[in-house]
C-alpha positions as a printed NumPy array, in Angstrom:
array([[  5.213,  26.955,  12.958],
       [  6.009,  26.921,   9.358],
       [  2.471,  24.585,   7.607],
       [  5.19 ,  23.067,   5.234],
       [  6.519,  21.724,   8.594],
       [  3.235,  20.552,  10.113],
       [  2.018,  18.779,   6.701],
       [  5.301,  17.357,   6.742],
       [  5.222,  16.26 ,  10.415],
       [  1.659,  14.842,   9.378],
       [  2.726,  12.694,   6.366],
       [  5.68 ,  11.341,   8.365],
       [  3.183,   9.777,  10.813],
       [  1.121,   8.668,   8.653],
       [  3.724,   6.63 ,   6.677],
       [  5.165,   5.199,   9.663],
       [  1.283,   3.866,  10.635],
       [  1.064,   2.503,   7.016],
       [  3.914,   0.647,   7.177],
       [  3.042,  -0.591,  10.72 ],
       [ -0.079,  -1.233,   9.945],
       [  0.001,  -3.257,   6.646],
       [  2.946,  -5.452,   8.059],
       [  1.425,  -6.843,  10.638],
       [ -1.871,  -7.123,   9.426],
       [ -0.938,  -8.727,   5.908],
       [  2.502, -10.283,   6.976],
       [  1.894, -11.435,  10.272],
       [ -1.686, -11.958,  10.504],
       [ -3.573, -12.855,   6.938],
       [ -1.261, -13.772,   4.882],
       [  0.104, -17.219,   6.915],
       [ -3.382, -17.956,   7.265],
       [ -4.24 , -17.991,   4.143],
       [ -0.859, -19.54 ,   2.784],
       [ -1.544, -22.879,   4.289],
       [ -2.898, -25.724,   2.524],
       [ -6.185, -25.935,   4.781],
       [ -6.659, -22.187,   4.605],
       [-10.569, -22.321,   5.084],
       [-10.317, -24.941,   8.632],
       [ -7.327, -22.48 ,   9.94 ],
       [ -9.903, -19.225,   8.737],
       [-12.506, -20.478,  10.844],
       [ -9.929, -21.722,  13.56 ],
       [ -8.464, -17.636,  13.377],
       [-11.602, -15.687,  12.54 ],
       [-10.843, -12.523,  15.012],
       [ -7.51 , -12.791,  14.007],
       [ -8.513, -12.339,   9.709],
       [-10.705,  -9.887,  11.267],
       [ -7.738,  -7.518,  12.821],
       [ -5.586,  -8.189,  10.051],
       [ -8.558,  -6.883,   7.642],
       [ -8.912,  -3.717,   9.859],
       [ -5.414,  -3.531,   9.851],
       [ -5.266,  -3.15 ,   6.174],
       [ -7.714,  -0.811,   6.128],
       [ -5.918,   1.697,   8.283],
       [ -2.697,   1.3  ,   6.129],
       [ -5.268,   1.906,   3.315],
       [ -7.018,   5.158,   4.852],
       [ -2.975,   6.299,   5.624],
       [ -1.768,   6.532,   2.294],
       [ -5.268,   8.288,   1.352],
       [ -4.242,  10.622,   3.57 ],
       [ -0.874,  11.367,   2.489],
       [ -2.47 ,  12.033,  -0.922],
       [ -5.197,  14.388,   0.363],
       [ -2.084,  16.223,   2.626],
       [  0.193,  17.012,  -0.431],
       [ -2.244,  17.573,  -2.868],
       [ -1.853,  21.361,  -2.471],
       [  1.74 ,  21.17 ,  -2.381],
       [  1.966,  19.355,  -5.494],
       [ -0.47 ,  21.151,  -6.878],
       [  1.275,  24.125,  -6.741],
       [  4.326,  22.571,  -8.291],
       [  2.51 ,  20.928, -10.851],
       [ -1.537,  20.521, -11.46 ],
       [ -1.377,  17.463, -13.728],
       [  1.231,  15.283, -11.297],
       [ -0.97 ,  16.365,  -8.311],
       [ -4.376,  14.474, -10.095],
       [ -2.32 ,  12.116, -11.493],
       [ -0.531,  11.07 ,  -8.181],
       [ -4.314,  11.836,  -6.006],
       [ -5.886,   9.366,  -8.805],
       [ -3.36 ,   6.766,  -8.499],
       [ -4.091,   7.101,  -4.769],
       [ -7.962,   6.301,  -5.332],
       [ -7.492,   3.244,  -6.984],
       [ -4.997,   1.775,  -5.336],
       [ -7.071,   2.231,  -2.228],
       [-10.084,   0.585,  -4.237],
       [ -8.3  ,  -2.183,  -5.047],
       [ -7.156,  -2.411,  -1.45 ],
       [-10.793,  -2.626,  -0.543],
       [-11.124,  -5.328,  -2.864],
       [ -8.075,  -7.315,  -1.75 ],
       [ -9.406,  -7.124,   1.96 ],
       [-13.165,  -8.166,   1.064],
       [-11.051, -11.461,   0.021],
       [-10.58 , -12.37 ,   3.812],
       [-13.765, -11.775,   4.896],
       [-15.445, -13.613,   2.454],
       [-12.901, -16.688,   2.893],
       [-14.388, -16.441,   6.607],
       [-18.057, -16.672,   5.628],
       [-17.309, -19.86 ,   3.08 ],
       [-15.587, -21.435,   6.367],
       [-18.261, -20.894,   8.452],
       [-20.508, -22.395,   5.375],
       [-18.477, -25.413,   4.871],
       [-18.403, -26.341,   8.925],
       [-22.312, -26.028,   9.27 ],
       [-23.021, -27.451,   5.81 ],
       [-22.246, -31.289,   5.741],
       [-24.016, -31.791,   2.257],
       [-21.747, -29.237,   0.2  ],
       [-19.184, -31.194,  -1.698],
       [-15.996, -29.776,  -0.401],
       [-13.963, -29.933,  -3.595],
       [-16.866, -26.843,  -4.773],
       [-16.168, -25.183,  -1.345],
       [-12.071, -25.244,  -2.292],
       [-12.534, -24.372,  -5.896],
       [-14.706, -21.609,  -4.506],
       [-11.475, -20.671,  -2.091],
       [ -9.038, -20.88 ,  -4.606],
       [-11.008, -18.059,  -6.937],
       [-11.023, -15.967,  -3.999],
       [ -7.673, -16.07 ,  -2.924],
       [ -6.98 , -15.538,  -6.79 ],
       [ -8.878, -12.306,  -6.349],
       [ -7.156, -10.727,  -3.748],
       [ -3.972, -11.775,  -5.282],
       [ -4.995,  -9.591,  -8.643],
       [ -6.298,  -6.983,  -6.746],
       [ -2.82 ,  -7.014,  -4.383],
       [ -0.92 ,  -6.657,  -7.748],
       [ -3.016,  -3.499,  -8.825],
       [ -2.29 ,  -2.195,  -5.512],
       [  1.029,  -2.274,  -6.248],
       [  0.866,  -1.17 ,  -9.734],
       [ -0.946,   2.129,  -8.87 ],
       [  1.227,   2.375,  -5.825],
       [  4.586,   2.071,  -7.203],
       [  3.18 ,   4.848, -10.274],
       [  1.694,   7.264,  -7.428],
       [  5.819,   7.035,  -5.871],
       [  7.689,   7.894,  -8.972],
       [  5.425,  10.84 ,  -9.088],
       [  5.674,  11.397,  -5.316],
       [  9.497,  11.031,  -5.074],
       [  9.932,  13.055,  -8.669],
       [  8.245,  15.934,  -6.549],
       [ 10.342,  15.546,  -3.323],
       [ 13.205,  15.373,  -5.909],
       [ 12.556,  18.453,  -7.655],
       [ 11.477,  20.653,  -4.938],
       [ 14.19 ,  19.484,  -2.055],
       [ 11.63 ,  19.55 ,   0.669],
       [ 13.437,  16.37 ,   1.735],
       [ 17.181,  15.481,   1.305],
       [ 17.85 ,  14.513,  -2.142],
       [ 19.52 ,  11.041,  -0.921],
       [ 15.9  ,  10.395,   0.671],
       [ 14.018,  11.461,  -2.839],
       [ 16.955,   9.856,  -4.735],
       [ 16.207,   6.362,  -2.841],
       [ 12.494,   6.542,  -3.689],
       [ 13.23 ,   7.063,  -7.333],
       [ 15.366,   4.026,  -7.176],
       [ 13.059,   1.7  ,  -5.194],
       [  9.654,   2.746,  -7.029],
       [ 10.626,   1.732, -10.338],
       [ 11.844,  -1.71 ,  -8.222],
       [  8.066,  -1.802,  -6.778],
       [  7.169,  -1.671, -10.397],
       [  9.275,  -4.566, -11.888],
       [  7.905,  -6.8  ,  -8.983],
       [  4.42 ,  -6.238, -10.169],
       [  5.469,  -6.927, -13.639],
       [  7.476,  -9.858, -13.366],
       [  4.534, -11.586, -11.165],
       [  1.776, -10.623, -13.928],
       [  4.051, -12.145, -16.157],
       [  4.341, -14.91 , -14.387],
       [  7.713, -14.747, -12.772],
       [  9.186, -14.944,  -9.267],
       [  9.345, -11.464,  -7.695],
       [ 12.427, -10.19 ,  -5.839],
       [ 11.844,  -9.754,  -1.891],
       [ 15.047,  -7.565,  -1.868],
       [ 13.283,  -4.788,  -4.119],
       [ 10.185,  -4.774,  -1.321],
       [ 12.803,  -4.543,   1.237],
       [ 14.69 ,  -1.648,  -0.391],
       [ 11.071,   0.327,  -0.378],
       [ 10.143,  -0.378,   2.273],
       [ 13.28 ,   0.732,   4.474],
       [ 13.074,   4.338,   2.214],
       [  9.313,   4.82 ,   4.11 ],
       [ 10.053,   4.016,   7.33 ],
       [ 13.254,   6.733,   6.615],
       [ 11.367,   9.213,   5.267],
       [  8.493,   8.445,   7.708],
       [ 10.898,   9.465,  10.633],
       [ 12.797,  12.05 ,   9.041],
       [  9.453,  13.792,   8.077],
       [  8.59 ,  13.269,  11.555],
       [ 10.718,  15.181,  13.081],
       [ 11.606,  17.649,  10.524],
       [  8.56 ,  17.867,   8.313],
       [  9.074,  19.241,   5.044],
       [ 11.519,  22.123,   4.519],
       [  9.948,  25.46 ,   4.325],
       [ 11.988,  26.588,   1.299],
       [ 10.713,  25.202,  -1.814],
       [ 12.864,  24.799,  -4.857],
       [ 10.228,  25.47 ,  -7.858],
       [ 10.367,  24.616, -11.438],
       [ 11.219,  28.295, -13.627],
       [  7.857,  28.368, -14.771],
       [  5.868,  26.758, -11.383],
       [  4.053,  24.346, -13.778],
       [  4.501,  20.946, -16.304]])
């Protein structure tokens, strides 16, 4: 079997377990714990559950490290700068996963503080929360940031190369630069637009089951010199 096909196959899995992955363990399982407005009582109330979530994140964080480690040679071939440029917007976006996700678990060690500790004075304990919470919320917006840079590289390649359909690459191009406004408008203070999540997200899942089954196509269209 063609390795274009089995990398491809690969990558498809892995974004599929990403997206899996991340949405239930931030969407379903931190995130409404940590939205209410006694976040540290419901922390200590849902500890294993903060505990899969984190995990969860983790593995949607080691999955996209691996999609970056998989095409690395591919893009590399195409084009050494993009390949190091998209590999080190990888890294730190997966550092400042790590950072979003100690968030959590150190949310559940100032619960467990606060029940056992009667003499704290609780408005510290919440100001405490509230800088933590703050935390992961920067760190979530770098995530983002590098994320949304590593896919206009990533779907420039696909784009360029055709080892997907173009309507697939096309859609990425559209919905990275979306990924990117979000992150902007919230730094700057504005409401983000759910719709421009929802339009990225749907292009991974696609791709994620058209590589899948297909993997990437064998025959690679290359720039006339092979490099930028």
């Amino acid at each position: 079997m063609n390795s274009n096909i089995k990398v491809g196959r690969i990558v498809g899995a892995l974004f599929l377990t990403l997206m899996i992955a991340y949405s239930i363990g931030a969407f379903v399982l931190i995130d409404p714990v940590l939205s209410g407005t006694d976040y540290l009582s419901g922390i200590s109330t849902h500890r294993t559950r903060i505990m899969l979530g984190v995990v969860l994140e983790l593995v949607n964080g080691f999955a996209y490290i691996g999609i970056a480690v998989l095409v690395f040679p591919l893009l590399k071939t195409y084009s050494e700068t993009l390949a190091l440029a998209y590999l080190a917007f990888r890294i730190v976006e997966f550092v400042m996963q790590i950072i979003s996700d100690l968030s959590p678990l150190l949310l559940t060690s100032l619960s467990e503080f606060s029940a056992i500790s009667a003499s704290t004075d609780p408005s510290s304990l919440h100001y405490l929360g509230s800088q933590i919470l703050a935390l992961r919320h920067w760190a979530n917006e770098m995530v983002f940031l590098n994320y949304a840079l590593g896919a206009i590289i990533f779907y420039y390649w696909l784009f360029e190369t055709n080892l997907v359909p173009r309507f697939l690459a096309t859609w990425g191009l559209v919905a990275a630069p979306l990924i990117l406004a979000n992150v902007l408008l919230e730094i700057f203070g504005y409401k983000e637009v759910v719709l421009f999540g929802l339009i990225m997200g749907l292009n991974e899942i696609a791709l994620g089951i058209w590589l899948l089954v297909k993997g990437f196509r064998s025959e690679v269209m290359m720039p006339p010199t092979g490099q930028i």
